[in-house]
C-alpha positions in Angstrom: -1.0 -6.8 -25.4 2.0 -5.0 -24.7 5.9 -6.4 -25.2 7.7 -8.2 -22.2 9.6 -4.5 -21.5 6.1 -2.9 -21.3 5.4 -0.3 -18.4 2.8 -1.0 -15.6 -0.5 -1.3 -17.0 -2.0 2.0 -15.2 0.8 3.5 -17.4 0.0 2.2 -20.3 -3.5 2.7 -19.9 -2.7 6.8 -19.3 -3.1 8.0 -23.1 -6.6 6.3 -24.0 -7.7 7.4 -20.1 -6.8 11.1 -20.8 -9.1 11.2 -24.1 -12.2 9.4 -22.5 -11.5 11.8 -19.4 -11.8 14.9 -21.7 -15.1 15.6 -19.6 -15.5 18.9 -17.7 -13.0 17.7 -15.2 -12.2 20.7 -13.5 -13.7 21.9 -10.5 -14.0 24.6 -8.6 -11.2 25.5 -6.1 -12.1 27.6 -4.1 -15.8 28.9 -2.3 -17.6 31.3 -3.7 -16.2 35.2 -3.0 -14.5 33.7 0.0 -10.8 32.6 -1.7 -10.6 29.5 0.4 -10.0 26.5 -1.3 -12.9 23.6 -1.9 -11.6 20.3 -1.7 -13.2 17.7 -3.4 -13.0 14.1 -1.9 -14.3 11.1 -3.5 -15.9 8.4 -1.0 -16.9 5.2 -1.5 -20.0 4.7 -0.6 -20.4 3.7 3.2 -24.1 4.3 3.9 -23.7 7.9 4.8 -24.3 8.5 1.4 -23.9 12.5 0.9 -26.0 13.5 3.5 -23.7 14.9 6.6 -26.9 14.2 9.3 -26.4 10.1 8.0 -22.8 9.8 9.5 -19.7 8.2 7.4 -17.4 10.2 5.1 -19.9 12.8 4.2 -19.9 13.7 8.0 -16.3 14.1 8.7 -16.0 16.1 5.5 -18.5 18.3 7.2 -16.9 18.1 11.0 -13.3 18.7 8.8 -14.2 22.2 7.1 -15.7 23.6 10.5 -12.5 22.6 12.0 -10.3 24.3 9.2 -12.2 28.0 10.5 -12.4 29.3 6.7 -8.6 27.8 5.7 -10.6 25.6 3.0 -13.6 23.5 2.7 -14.2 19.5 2.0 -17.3 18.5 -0.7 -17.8 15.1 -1.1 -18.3 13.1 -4.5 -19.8 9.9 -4.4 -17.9 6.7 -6.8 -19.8 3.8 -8.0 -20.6 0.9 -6.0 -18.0 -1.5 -6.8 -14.7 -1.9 -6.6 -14.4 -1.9 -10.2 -16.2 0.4 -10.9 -14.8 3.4 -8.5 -10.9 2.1 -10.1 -12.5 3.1 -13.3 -13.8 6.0 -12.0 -11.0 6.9 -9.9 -8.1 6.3 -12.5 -10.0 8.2 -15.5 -9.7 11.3 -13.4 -6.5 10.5 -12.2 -4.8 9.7 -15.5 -5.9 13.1 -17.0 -4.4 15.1 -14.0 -7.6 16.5 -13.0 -6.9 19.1 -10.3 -10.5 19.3 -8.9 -10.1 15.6 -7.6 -8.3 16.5 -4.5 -8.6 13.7 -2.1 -9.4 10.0 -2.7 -10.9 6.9 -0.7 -9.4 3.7 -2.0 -9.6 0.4 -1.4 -6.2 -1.0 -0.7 -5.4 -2.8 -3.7 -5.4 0.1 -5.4 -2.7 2.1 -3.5 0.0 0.1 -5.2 -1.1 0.6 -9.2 -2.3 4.8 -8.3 1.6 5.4 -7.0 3.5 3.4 -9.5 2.3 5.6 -12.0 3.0 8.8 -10.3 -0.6 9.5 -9.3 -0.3 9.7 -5.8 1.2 12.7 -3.6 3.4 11.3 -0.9 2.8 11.7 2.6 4.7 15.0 3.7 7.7 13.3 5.6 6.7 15.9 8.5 3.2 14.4 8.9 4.3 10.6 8.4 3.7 9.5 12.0 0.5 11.2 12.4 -0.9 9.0 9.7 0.2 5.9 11.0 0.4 6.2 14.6 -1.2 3.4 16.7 -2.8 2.0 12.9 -2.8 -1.6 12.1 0.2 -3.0 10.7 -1.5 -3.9 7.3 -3.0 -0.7 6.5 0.5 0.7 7.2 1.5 -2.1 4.9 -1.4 -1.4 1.8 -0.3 2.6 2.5 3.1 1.9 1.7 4.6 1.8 -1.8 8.4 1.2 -2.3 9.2 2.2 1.1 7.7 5.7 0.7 4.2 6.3 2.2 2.0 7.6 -0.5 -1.8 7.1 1.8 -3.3 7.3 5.4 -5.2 4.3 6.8 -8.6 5.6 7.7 -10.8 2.2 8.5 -9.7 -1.1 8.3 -11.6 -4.6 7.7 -11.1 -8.1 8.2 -13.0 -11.2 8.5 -13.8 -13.5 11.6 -15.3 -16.3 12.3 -18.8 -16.2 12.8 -20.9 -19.7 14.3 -23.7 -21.0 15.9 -23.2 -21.7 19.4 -25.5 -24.7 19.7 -23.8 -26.2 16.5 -20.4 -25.6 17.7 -21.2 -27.3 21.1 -22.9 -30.4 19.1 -20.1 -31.0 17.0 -17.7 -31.3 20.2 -15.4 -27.9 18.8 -14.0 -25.6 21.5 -14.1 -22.8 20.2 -12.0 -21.0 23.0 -9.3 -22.5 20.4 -7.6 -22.4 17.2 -9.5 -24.2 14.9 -8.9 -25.3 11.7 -10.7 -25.5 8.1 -11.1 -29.2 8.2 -12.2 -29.5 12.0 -15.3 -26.9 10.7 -15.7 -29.1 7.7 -16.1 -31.9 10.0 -18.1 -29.7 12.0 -20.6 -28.6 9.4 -21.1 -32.2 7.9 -21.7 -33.9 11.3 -24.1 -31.3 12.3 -26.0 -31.0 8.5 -25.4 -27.5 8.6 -23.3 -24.8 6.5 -20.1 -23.0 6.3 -21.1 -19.5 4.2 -18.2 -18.7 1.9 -17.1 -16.2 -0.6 -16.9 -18.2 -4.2 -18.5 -16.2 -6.9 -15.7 -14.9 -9.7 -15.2 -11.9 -8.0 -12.7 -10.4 -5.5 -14.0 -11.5 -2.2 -12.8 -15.0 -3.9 -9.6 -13.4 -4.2 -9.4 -12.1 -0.8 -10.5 -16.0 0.5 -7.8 -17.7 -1.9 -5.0 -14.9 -0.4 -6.2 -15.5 3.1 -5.8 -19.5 3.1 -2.5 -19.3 1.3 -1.2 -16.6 3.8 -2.4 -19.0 6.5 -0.4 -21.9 4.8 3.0 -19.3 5.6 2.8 -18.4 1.8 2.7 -15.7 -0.2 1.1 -15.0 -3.9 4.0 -12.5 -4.5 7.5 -13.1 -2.8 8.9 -9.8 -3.5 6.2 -6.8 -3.6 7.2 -3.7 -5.8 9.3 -5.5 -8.3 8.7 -5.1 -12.4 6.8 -7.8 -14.2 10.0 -9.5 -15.4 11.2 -9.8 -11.8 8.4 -11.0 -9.8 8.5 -14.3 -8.2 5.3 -16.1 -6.9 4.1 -18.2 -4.8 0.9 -19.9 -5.9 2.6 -23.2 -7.3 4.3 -24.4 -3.5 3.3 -26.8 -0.7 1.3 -23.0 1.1 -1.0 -22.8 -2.6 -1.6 -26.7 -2.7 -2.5 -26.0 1.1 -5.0 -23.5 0.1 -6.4 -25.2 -2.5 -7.2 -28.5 -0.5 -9.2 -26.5 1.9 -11.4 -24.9 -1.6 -11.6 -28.8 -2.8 -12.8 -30.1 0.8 -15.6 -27.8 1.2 -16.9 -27.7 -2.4 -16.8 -32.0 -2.4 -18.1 -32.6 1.0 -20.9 -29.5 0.0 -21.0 -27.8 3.1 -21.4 -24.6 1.4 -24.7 -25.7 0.3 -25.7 -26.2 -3.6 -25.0 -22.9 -4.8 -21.0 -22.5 -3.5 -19.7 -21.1 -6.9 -22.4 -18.2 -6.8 -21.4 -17.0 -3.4 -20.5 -13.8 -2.3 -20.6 -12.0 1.7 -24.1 -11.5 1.0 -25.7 -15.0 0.1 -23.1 -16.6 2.6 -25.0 -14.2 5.2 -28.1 -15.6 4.0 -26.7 -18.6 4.2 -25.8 -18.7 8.1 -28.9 -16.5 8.3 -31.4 -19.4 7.6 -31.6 -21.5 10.8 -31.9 -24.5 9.1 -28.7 -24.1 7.6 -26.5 -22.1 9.6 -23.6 -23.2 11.2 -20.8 -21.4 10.7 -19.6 -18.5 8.1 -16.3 -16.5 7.4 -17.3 -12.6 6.9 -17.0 -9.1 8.0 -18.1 -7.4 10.6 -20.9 -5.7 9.5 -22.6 -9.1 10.3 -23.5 -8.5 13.3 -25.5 -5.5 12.9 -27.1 -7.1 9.7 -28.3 -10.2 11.6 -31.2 -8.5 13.5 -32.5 -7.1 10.1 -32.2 -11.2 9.3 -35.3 -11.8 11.3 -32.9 -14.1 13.1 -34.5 -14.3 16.7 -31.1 -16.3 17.9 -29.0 -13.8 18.0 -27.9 -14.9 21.5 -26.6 -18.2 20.0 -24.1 -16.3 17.6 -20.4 -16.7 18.5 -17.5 -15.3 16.6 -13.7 -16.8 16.9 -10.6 -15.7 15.1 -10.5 -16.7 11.4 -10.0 -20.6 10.6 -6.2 -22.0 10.6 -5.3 -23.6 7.1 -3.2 -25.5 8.5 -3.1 -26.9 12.1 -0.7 -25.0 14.4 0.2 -22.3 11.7 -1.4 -19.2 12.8 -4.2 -17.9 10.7 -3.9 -14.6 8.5 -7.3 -13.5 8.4 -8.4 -11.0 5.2 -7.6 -7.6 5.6 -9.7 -4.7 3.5 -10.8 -1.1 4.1 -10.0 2.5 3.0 -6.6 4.3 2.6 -7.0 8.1 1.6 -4.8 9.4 -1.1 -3.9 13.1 -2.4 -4.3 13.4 -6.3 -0.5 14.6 -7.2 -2.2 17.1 -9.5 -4.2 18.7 -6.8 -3.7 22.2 -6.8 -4.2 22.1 -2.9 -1.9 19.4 -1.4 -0.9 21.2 1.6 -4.4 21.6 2.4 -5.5 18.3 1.1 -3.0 16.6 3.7 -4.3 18.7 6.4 -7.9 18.0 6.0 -6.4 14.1 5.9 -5.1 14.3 9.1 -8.5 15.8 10.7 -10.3 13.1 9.2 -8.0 10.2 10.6 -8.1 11.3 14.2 -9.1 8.9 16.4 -12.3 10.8 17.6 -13.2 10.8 13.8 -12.4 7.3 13.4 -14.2 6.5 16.2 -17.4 8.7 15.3 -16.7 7.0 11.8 -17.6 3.2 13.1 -20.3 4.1 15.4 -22.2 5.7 11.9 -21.4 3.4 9.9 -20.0 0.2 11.6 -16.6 0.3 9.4 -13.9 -0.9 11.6 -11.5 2.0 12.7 -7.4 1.2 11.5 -6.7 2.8 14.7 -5.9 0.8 17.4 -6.9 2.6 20.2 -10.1 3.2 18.9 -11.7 -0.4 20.2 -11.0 0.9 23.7 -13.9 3.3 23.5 -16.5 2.5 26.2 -19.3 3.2 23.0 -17.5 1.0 21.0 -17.1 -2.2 23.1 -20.9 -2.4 23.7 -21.8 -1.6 20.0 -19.1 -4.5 19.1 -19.5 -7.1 21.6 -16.0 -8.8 19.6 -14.1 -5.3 19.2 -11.1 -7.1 21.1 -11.3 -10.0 18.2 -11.5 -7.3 15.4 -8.8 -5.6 16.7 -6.8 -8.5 17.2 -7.8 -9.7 13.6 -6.9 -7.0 11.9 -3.1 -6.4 13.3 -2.6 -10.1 12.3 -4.4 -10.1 9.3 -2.5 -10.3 6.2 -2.9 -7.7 2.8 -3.5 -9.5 -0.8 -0.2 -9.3 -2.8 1.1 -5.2 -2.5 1.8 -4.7 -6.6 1.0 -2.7 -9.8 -0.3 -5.5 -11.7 -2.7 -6.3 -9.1 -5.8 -6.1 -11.4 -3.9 -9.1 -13.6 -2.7 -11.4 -10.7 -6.5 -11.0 -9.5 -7.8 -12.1 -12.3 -5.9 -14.8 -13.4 -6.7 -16.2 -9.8 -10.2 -16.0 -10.2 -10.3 -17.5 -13.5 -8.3 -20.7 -13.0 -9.6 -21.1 -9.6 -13.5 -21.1 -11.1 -15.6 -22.9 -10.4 -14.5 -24.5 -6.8 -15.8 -27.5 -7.4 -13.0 -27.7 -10.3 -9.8 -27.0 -7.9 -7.4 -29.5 -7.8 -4.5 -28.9 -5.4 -2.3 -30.7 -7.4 -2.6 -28.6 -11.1 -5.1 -25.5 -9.8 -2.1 -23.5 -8.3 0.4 -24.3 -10.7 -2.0 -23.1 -13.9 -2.8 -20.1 -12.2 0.7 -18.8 -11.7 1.7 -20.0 -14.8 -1.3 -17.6 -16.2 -0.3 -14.6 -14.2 3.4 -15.2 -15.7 2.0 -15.0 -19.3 -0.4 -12.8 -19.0 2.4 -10.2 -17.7 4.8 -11.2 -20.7 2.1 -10.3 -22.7 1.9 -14.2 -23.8 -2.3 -14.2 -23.1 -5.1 -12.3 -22.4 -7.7 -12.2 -19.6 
């Protein structure tokens, strides 16, 4: 572990990244006996896959090089399934300045760490409104690195409140109104029915723990961008014991069911997908197309409300997620890079985007499409959603604060708002002084 007065992580990972990544990096730049430049943009996977016909990424790639008449060409490269995974992948390439990476998907997170280390391109100061005009404040947010845009929100995501009807109307909630984690709690318990959760060691437990805390009118990080020695946190205050009350609450009164601290979106879909058990569940919106193939034949007696309030009257901060594209600073083809960016973040394209795939745009104006209200009965509530919705902490050592978070707050059934908050900052604060590992 590196000394107190160590650089970011990313940075310190660069030498040993550059020797792994001495792979046949390079790619080729330009088509064949044509001159034009072939930019190379790795996706996450989005169900398009790499076929253009299948919609997502691989289509506007294919939509953006018609539209650039012979200027250049876009090829997509498919990363690994997981998060972790495509970071890897991602910051390997990135580290040894591979010039055929040109453009990049990321998840948000990973805006922060990529720029600190000088990895990212900036936004061209000229084009700076175009990539942010009528987008969600926290994509603009997550694009954002020390008051310099260094990404381009392309689709957003956040998490709503998704319920039975019947079991709503049973338990006496009107759900026309705020409600709160421990009014579904009560809810749940009354009725003998579930609240599907993300509680597995893994990030969407992160992105639950941020959410409640954020809700609370807390923050993980007070002060985004600063060096490990300067940080201050938030976990150990009255917003983190908040948050870890509602974690307690629903893994004692075992509303998540038996199997809480193995949770992620897909068994709490199962979860709320089982009509002996489902009552209510916290997810994206891809629910609502993945219900139908569910077998779930009450479809009609699915509601969906704004995320739960942690704490009564304090306005809830519901997850935010999606992509932000990036230009790899030692792309040979920046100018051109940034162009094929802005094709792909029109709203047209964004729109075609979550009709293909169901990824909610970042652009506002997109949930007034006429195609796009009846596909997404709750576009209003995603929209709404997402412009309140609140980032996880905006900083280099994101991978460590993660972590740490995970590991004290595991299992669920062992929080304890009085110590479980206090431990975990205390862990982040050593692991970042280089006092203990992960």
């Amino acid at each position: 572990m590196a000394s107190p007065n160590r650089k970011p992580r990313t940075v310190a990972m660069v030498a040993t990244l550059a020797t792994v990544a001495g792979l046949a990096l390079s790619a080729c730049t330009a088509a064949a006996g044509s001159g034009a430049p072939v930019l190379t943009w790795y996706i996450n996977p989005d169900g398009g896959g790499s076929d253009p016909t299948k919609g997502g990424q691989a289509q506007l790639a294919k939509e953006c090089t018609e539209a650039a008449q012979g200027r250049y060409s876009v090829k997509i490269q498919l990363l690994p399934n997981s998060a972790s995974d495509q970071r890897q992948q991602l910051l390997r390439r990135l580290a040894a300045k591979d010039a055929g990476m040109d453009l990049m998907s990321m998840d948000p997170v990973f805006v922060a760490e990529f720029a600190q280390a000088g990895f990212l391109a900036p936004v061209p100061a000229a084009d700076a409104d175009t990539m942010t005009r009528d987008a969600v404040k926290p994509a603009v947010q997550a694009s954002t690195w020390k008051d310099r845009l260094v990404a381009a929100p392309m689709w957003a995501n956040t998490q709503v409140l998704w319920y039975r009807r019947s079991v709503a109307r049973a338990a006496g909630l009107d759900m026309s109104k705020p409600v709160t984690w421990d009014q579904l709690i009560a809810a749940a318990k009354s009725q003998h029915k579930t609240i599907g959760v993300q509680a597995r060691r893994y990030e969407g437990y992160m992105v639950w723990i941020n959410a409640l805390i954020e809700g609370a009118g807390g923050h993980i990080i007070e002060n985004p961008g600063a060096s490990a020695d300067d940080l201050e946190f938030g976990l150990d205050s009255q917003a983190g014991r908040e948050a870890a009350a509602v974690i307690q609450k629903v893994a004692q009164e075992g509303v998540a069911g038996p199997a809480m601290s193995s949770l992620d979106e897909t068994g709490a879909l199962d979860l709320f997908s089982n009509d002996a058990t489902s009552g209510f569940l916290v997810n994206w919106p891809y629910v609502w197309a993945a219900l139908p193939g569910k077998n779930v034949n009450w479809i009609d007696d699915v509601g969906w409300a704004r995320y739960p309030q942690t704490v009564e009257g304090k306005e809830s901060r519901p997850p935010f997620g999606g992509i932000e594209l990036g230009v790899n600073a030692a792309s040979r083809h920046q100018a051109e890079a940034w162009d094929a960016v802005k094709c792909i973040i029109t709203p047209e394209h964004q729109t075609l985007y979550m009709k293909s795939t169901g990824n909610p745009a970042a652009n506002k104006t997109v949930y007034d499409d006429p195609e796009i209200r009846k596909q997404f009965p709750m576009a209003d509530l995603i929209r709404e959603s997402l412009d309140g919705g609140a980032p996880r902490p905006i900083t280099q050592y994101y991978g460590d604060v993660s972590s740490a978070i995970q590991r004290v707050f595991s299992p669920p059934d062992s929080v304890d708002p009085a110590t479980t908050p206090a431990q975990a900052q205390d862990l982040i604060e050593s692991v970042l002084k280089g006092e203990a590992l992960l």
